[in-house]
C-alpha positions as CSV (number, residue, x, y, z in Angstrom):
1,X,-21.0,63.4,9.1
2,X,-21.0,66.4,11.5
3,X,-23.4,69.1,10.7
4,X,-21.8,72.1,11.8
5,X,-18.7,71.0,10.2
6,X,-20.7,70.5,6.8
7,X,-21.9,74.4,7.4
8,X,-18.4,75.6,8.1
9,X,-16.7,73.8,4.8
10,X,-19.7,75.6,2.9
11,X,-18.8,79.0,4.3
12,X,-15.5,78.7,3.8
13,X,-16.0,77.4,0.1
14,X,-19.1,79.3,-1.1
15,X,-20.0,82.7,-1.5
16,X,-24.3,82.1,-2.1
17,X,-24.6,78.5,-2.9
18,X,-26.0,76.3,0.3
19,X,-26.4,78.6,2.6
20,X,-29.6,77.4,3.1
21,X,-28.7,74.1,4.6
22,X,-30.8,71.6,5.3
23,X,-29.3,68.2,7.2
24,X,-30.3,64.8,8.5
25,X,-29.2,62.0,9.7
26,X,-31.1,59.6,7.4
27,X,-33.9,60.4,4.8
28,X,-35.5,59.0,2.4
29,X,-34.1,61.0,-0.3
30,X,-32.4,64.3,-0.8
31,X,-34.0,64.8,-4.1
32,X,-37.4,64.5,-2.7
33,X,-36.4,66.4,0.6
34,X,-35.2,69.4,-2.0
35,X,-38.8,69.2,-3.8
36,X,-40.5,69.5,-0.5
37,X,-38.7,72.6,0.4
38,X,-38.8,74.4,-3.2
39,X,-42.9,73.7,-3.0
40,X,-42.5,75.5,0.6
41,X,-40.5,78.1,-1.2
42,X,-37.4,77.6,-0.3
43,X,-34.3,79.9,-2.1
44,X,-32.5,79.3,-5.2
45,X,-29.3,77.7,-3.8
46,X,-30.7,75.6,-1.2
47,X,-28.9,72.6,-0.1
48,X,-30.1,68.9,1.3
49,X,-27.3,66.7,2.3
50,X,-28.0,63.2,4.1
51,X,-25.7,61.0,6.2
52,X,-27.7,58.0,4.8
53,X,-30.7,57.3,2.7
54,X,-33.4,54.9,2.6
55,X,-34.7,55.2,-0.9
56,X,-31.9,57.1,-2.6
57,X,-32.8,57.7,-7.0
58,X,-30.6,56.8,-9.8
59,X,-31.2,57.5,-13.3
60,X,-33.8,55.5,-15.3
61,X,-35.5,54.5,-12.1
62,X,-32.9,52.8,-10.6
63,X,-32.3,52.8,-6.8
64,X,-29.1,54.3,-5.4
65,X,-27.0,52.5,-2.7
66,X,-27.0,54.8,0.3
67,X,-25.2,53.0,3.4
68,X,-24.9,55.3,6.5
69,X,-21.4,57.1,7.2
70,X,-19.8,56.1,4.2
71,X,-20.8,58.6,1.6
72,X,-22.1,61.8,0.0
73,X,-25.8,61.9,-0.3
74,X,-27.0,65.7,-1.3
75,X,-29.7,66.9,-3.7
76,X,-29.1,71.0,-4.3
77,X,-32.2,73.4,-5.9
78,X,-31.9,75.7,-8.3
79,X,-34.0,78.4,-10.0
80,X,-32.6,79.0,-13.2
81,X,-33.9,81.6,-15.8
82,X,-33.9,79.9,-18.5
83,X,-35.5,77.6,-21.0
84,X,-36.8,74.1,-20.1
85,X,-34.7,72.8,-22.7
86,X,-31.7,74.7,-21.6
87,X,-31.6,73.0,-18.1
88,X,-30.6,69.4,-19.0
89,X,-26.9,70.8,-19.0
90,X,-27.1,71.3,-15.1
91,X,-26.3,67.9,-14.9
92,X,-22.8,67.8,-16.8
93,X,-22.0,71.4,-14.9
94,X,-22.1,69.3,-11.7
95,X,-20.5,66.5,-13.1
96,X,-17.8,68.8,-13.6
97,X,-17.9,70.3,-10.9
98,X,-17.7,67.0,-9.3
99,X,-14.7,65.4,-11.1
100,X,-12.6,69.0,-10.3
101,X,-13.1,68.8,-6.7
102,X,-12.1,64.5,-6.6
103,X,-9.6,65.8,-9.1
104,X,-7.8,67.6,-6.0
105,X,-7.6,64.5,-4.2
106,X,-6.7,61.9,-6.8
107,X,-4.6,63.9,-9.5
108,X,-5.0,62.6,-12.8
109,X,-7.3,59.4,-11.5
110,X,-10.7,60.1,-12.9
111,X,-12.8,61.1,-15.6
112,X,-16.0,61.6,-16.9
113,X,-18.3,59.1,-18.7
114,X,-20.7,61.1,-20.6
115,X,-23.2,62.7,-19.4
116,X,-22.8,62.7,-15.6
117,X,-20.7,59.6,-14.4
118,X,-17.3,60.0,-12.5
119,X,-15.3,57.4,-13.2
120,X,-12.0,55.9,-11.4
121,X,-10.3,53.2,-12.4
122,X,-12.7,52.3,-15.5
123,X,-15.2,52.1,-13.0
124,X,-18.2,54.2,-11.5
125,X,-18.0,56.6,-8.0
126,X,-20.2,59.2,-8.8
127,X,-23.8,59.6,-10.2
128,X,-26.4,62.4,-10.6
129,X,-29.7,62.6,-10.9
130,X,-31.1,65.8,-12.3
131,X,-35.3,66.4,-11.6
132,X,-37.3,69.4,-13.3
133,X,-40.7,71.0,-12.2
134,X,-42.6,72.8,-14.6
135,X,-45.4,75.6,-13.8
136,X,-47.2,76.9,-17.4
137,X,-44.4,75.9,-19.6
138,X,-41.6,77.6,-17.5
139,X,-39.0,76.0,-14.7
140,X,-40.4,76.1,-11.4
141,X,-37.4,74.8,-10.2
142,X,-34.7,71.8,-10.6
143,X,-33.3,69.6,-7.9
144,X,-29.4,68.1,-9.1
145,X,-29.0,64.9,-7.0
146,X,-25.5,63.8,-6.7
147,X,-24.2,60.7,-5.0
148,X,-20.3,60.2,-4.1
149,X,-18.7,56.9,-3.3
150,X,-16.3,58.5,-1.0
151,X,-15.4,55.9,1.9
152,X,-17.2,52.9,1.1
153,X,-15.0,49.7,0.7
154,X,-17.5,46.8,-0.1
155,X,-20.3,46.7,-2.9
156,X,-23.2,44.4,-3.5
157,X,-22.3,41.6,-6.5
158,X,-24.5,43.0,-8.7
159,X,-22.1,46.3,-8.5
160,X,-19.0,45.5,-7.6
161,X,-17.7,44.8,-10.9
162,X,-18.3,48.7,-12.1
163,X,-18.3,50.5,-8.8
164,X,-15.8,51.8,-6.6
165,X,-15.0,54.8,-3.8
166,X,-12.7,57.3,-3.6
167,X,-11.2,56.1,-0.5
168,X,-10.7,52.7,-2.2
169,X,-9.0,53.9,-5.1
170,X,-6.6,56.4,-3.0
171,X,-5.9,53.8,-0.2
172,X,-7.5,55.9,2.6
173,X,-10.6,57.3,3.9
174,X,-11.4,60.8,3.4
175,X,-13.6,63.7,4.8
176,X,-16.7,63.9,3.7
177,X,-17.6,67.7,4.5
178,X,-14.6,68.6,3.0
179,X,-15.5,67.1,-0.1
180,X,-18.7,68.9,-0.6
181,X,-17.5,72.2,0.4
182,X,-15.1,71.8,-2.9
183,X,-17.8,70.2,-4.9
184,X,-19.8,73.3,-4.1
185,X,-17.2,75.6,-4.6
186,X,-16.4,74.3,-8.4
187,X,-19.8,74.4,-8.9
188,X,-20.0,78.3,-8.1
189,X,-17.9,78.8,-11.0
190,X,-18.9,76.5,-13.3
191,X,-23.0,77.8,-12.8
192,X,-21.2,81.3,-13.5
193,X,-20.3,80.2,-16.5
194,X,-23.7,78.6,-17.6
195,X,-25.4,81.4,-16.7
196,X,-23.5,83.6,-19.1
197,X,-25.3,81.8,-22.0
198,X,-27.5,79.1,-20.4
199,X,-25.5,76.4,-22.1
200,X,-22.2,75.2,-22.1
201,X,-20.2,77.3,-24.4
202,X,-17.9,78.1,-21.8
203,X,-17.4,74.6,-20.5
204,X,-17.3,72.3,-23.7
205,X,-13.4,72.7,-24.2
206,X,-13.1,71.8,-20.1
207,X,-15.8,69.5,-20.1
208,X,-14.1,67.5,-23.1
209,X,-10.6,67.6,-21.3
210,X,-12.1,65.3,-18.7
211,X,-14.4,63.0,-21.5
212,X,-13.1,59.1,-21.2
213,X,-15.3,58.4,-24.1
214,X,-13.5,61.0,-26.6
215,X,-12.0,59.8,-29.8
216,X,-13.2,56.0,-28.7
217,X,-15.3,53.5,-30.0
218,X,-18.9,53.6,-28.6
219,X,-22.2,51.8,-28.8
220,X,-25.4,53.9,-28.5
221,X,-28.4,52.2,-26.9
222,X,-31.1,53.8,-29.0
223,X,-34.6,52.3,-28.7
224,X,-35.0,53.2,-32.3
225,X,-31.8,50.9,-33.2
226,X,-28.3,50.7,-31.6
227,X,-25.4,51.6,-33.8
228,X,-22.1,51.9,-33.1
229,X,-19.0,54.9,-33.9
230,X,-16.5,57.3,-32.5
231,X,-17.4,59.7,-30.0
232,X,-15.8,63.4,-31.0
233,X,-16.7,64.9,-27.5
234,X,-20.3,67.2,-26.6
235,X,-21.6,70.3,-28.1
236,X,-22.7,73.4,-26.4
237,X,-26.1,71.5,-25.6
238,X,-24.6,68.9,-23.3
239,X,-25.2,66.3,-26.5
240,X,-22.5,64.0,-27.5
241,X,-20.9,64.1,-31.1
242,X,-20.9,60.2,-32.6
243,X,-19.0,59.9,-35.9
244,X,-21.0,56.3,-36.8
245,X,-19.0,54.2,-39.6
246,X,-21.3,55.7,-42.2
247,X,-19.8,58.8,-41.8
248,X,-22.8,60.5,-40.4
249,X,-22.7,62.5,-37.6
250,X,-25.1,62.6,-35.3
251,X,-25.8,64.6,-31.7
252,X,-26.8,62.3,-29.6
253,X,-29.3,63.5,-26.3
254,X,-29.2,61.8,-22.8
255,X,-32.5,61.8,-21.5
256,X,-33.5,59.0,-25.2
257,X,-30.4,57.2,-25.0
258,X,-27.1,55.1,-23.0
259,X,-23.9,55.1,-24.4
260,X,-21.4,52.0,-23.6
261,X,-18.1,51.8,-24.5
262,X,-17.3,48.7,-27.0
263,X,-14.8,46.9,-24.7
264,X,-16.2,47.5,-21.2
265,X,-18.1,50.4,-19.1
266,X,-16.7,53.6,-20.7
C-alpha cells in the first residue's frame, strides 16, 4: 500500500474525515495506534491505516489475521457528543458504510450479518471492532477498527471454512486505497445521518435492506439460555428484533450476546 496514494483517495473522497492520516508499514494494531494518538490529543476524524499488523483485535478477544500487502487494516477515532449508550451504533454505521463501498465493486454479492460482519458468499470478509474511553461518565473518545479481506487468497484451516476476500470472490485483485477512500466516503454520510439523532433512525430501513439474517431462523447465544426464532431486522438502537416461537419479542443487544443462523454462519 502506497501512502501518498492512500492520502489522495481520501482527498478525493472525504470532505473532514481522515485528514489526519496516520500510516505504517506494520504495527501492532491500528486500534491501539488510534488510542495513543486520541490520549496525545489528536482530532475527531483521525485516521490509522496499516499495511500489516502484528497483533491485530477481533471481537470477544479474538485475534485478527493481518498478513502484509493483502488487506485493509485501519482503526478511525471519533469524538462523538453523545451518550455512552448511544455509541454502540458506530459499529453498524461503519458496517454500512463498509458493505456500500464493496457493494460498488461486487453488485448484489454481499450482506450484512448482524451487527458488523460483511458477508460474501455465506461467508465472512469484513469485521469491526468498536473500543470506547470513558472520562467522568462521558465519551472521551471511540476508536472503530475495521478489517477488510480484500486480496487475500489463502486462509488458515481453522478459518477457511467461513472466510473469504473480496478479490477471491470477484476473481481479481483490487486496490486497496481505493477501497478505503469509498469506505470513508460512505461513512461521511452515514455519521451525518447518526448525528442527526445519535441513533439509527435514519439508517434502520437501509441498514435492514442489507440484513442476511432478516425474516430467517436464528439461534441466540445467550449466557443466560440460548433460544431460538425469527429475526424481524434492528431497531433504532442497533439491537436486533427476534420473534422466538413463543411469540415474544425480544431486542436483543450485541455487546451480551452472538447470533448464528440455524443452518450455517448467517
Amino acid at each position: 500500500m502506497n501512502g501518498e496514494t492512500l492520502a489522495g483517495q481520501i482527498e478525493k473522497n472525504t470532505t473532514w474525515l481522515a485528514k489526519n492520516l496516520f500510516f505504517q508499514e506494520e504495527t501492532d494494531s491500528t486500534n491501539e495506534d488510534i488510542k495513543r494518538l486520541a490520549r496525545e490529543g489528536a482530532m475527531h476524524g483521525t485516521l490509522a491505516v496499516a499495511d500489516m499488523q502484528t497483533a491485530g483485535k477481533g471481537r470477544r478477544g479474538r485475534t485478527w489475521a493481518s498478513p502484509k500487502g493483502e488487506s485493509v487494516y485501519m482503526s478511525l477515532l471519533l469524538r462523538p457528543e453523545c451518550m455512552p449508550d448511544q455509541a454502540s451504533a458506530l459499529t453498524l454505521v461503519m458496517a454500512l458504510a463498509v458493505l456500500e463501498a464493496i457493494e460498488e465493486l461486487a453488485p448484489g454479492k454481499s450482506g450484512i450479518k448482524w451487527p458488523n460482519d460483511i458477508v460474501m458468499n455465506s461467508r465472512k470478509v469484513c469485521g469491526i471492532l468498536t473500543e470506547m474511553s470513558l472520562e467522568k461518565n462521558a465519551i472521551g473518545y471511540v476508536v472503530v477498527g475495521v478489517g477488510i479481506n480484500a486480496n487475500q487468497l489463502f486462509f488458515e484451516e481453522e478459518i477457511s471454512a467461513t472466510a473469504t476476500s473480496i478479490a477471491r470472490e470477484l476473481g481479481r485483485k483490487i486496490e486497496r486505497e481505493s477501497l478505503i477512500g469509498r469506505v470513508l466516503y460512505y461513512f461521511e454520510q452515514e455519521y451525518a445521518e447518526y448525528e442527526k439523532t445519535w441513533d439509527l433512525t435514519g439508517l434502520v430501513e437501509k441498514y435492514n435492506t442489507y440484513l442476511l439474517n432478516k425474516d430467517r431462523q436464528v439461534r441466540v447465544l445467550d449466557p443466560k439460555g440460548e433460544y431460538e426464532g425469527t429475526a424481524l431486522g434492528i431497531n433504532t438502537k442497533g439491537e436486533l428484533l427476534v420473534r422466538k416461537k413463543s411469540g415474544d419479542l425480544v431486542e436483543v443487544y450485541a455487546g451480551e450476546v452472538s447470533v448464528r443462523g440455524i443452518y450455517g454462519y448467517v
